[in-house]
C-alpha positions in Angstrom: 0.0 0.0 0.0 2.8 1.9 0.4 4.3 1.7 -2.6 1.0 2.5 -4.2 1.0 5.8 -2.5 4.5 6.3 -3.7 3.9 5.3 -7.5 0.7 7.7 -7.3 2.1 10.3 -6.3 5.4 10.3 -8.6 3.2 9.1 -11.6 -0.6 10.2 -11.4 -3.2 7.8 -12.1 -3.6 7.5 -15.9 0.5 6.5 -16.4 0.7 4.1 -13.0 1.2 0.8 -13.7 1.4 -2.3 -11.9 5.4 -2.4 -12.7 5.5 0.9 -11.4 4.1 0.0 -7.7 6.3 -3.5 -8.1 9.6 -1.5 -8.2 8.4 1.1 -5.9 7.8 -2.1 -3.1 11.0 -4.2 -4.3 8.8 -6.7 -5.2 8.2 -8.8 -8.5 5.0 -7.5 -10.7 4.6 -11.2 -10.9 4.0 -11.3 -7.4 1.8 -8.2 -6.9 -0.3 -9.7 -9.9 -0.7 -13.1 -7.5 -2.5 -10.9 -4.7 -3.9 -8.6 -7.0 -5.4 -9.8 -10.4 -5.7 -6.4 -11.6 -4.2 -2.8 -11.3 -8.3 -2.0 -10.8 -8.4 -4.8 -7.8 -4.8 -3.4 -5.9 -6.6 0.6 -6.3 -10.2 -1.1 -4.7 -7.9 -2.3 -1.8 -5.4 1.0 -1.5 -8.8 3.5 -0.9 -9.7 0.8 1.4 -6.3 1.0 3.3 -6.4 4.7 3.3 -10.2 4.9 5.0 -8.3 2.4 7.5 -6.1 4.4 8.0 -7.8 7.4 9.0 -9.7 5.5 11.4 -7.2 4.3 13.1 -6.3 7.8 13.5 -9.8 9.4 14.8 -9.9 6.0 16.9 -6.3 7.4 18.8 -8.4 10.9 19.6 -10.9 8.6 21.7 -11.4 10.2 24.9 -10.8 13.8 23.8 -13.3 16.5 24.4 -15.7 16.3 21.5 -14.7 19.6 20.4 -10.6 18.5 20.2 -12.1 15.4 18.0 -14.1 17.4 16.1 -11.2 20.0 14.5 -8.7 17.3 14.7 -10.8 15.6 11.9 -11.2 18.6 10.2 -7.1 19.5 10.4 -6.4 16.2 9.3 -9.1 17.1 6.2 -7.5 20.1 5.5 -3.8 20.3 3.7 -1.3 22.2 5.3 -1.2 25.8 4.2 2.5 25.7 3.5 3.7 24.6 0.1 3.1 20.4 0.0 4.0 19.4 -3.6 3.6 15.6 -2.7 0.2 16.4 -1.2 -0.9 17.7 -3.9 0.4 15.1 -6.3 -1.0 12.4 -4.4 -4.5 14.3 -4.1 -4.7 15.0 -7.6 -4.0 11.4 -8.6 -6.5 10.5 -6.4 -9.0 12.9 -7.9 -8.3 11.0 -11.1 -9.2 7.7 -9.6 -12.4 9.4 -8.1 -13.4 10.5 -11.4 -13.4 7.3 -12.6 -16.0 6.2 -10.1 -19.0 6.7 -12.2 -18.4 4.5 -14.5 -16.9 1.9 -12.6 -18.5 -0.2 -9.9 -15.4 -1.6 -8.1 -14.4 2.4 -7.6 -17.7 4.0 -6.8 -19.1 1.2 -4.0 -15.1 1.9 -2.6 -15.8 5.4 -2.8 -18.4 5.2 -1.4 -18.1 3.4 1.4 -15.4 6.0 2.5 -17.2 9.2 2.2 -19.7 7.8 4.2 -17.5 6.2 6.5 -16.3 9.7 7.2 -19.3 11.3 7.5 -20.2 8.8 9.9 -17.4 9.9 11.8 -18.3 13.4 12.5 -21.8 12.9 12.8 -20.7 10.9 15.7 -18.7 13.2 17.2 -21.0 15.8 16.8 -23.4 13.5 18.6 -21.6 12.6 21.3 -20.9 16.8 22.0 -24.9 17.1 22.2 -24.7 14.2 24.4 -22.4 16.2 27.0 -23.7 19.0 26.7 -20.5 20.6 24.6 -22.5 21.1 21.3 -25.8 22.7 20.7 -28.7 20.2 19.5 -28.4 20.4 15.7 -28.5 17.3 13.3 -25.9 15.7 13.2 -25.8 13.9 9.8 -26.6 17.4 7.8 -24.1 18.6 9.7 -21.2 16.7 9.5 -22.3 16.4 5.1 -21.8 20.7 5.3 -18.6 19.9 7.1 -17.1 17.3 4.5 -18.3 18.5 1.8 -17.0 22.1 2.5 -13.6 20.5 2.7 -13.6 17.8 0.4 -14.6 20.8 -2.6 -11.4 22.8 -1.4 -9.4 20.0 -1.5 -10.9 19.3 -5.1 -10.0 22.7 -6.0 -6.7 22.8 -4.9 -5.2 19.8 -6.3 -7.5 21.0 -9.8 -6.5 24.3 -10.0 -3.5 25.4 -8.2 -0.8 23.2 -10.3 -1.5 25.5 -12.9 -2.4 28.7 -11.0 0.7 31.1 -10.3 -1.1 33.3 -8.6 0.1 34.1 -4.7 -2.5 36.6 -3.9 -4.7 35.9 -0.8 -7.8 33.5 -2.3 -5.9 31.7 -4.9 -6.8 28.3 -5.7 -4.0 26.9 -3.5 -4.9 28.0 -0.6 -8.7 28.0 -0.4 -8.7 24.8 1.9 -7.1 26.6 4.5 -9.9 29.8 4.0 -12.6 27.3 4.0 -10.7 25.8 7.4 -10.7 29.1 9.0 -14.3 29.9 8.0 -15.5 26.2 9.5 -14.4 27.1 12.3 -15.3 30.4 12.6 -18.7 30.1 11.2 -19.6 26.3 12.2 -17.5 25.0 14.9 -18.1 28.3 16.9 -21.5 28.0 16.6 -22.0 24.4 17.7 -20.5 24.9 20.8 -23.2 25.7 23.4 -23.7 29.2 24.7 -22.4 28.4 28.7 -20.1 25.0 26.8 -16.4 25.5 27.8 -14.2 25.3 24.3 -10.9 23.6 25.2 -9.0 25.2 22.0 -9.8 29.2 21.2 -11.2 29.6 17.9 -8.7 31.1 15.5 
């Protein structure tokens, strides 16, 4: 899975090949072909790495205030505002392999299954803050839709836009994740909390 990441991201979606992720993991493509039948299969199984992956992460925030959970799932949504050329590499392959969802089966129930998986996750997290009293009562599962798919579209045009966007002013297409961040949390995340709720990180 590793070496997948690695191949995507020096190659893009439309030139990787099964050779290419074989070299990357020191491996034969023989060998990759016996666990994988096709480069379509090994893709299925890396999106379903990478939704493990994140889970295992929110799973480590367990025991945090729901407030802490909730912007540590939105950080880890949101690309660093600093220059991340593999970032982006990787996030505009995967945008190719999205694309390709809607005419493939094998991609869109995968694709699926993880954009709901991590809506899921902060509908939960949202619940659990109305539970104990650190969130307002809203509903949850529109909620936590506005929050992914707030981010999800910056991402989207980031990785679209800003390899071919020289422009540095304030709002170009690089760094609208980290605008749409800021105005999460200024506009959303503020607001959840409840009016006499104790935040335990200031809003920036």
């Amino acid at each position: 899975m590793q070496a997948t990441y690695r191949a995507l991201c020096a190659e893009g979606y439309a030139d990787l090949t099964m050779q290419q992720i074989a070299d990357e993991a020191g491996k034969s493509k023989s060998l990759l072909h016996y666990h994988y039948g096709t480069k379509r299969e090994l893709l299925v199984s890396f999106l379903a790495y990478l939704l493990q992956r994140f889970e295992e992460k929110v799973d480590a925030t367990e025991g945090d205030a729901p407030d802490e959970r909730l912007r540590f799932l939105l950080d880890k949504m949101c690309p660093s505002a600093d220059g991340d050329d593999e970032y982006d590499r990787f996030g505009l392959a995967l945008t190719e392999l999205r694309v390709q969802a809607p005419h493939d089966e094998a991609y869109r129930e995968q694709v699926a299954r993880n954009e709901i998986a991590i809506r899921e996750r902060f509908a939960d997290i949202i619940r659990d803050g109305i539970d104990d009293g650190t969130f307002r009562a809203v509903d949850p599962e529109r909620t936590a839709s506005l929050l992914f798919a707030a981010l999800d579209g910056a991402r989207l045009q980031r990785v679209v836009v800003s390899p071919t966007n020289d422009d540095d002013s304030p709002g170009a297409a690089h760094d609208v994740p980290t605008d749409v961040r800021a105005a999460l949390e200024t506009f959303v995340v503020s607001d959840l909390l409840a009016d006499d709720g104790a935040t335990t990180e200031g809003a920036e």
